[in-house]
N, C-alpha and C positions, 0 to 999 in steps of 0.2 A: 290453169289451176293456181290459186293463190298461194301455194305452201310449196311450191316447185322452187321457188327461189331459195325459201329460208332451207328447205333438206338435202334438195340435189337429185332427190329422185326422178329420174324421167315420169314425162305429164301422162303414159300410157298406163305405167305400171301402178302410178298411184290411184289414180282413177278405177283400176283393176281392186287395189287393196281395200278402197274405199268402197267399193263395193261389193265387196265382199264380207268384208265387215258390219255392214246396211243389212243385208240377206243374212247372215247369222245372228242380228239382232231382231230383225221380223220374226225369225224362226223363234227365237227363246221367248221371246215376248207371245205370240201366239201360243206356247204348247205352256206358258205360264198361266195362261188366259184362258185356255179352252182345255188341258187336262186335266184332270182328278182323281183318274186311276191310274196305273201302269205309266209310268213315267219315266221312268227309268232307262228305257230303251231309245227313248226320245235325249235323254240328258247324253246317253253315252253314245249317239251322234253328234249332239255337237259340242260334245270336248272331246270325238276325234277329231271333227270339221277344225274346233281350236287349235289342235295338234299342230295339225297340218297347216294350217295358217301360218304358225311360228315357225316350221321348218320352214315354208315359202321366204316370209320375211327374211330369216336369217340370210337364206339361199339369195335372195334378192341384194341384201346386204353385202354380202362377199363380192356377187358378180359388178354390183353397182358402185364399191366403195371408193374408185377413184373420183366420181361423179358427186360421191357427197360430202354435203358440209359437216363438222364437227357436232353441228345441233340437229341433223341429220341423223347420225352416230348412233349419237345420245336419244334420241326421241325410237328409233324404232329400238334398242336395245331394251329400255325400257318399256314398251309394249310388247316386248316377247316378254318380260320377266312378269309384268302384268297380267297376260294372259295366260302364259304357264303356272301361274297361281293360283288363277281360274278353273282351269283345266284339274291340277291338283286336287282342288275342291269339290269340283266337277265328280272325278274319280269317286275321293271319300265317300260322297254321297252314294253313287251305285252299291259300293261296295256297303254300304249300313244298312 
């Protein structure tokens, strides 16, 4: 994996992230694509699936952090803030 060096993350876990993030973007882009009604239900799966993500990340981040780099750090911290923004947003809308 090309970005193993620059973060520090083991080549398992990222590969895991990374696709996991792939499959959460198939899913929004389909139910973008293919819903019209009742949507809703669909959004507030995957900004729990988001949720849960960033708990992982973080989780990953703690057990991993002697293994990472500083731009390591900084890059997953900033995709949990990223996607709990999301997620946020996410919410706002069910809830209107």
């Amino acid at each position: 994996m090309p970005f193993q060096d620059f973060f520090g993350m083991p080549k398992d876990i990222l590969t895991f992230l990374s696709l996991s993030a792939l499959a959460f973007a198939i899913y929004s882009f389909c139910c973008y694509f293919f819903l019209e009604r009742n949507w809703k239900p669909f959004l507030f799966g995957i900004s729990i699936a988001n949720f849960f993500y960033c708990c992982l990340t973080l989780s990953l981040v703690y057990f991993c952090f002697a293994e990472l780099t500083g731009l390591g750090v900084t890059y997953f911290m900033v995709e949990v803030l990223v996607v709990m923004g999301l997620v946020i947003v996410e919410w706002k809308l069910i809830k209107s």
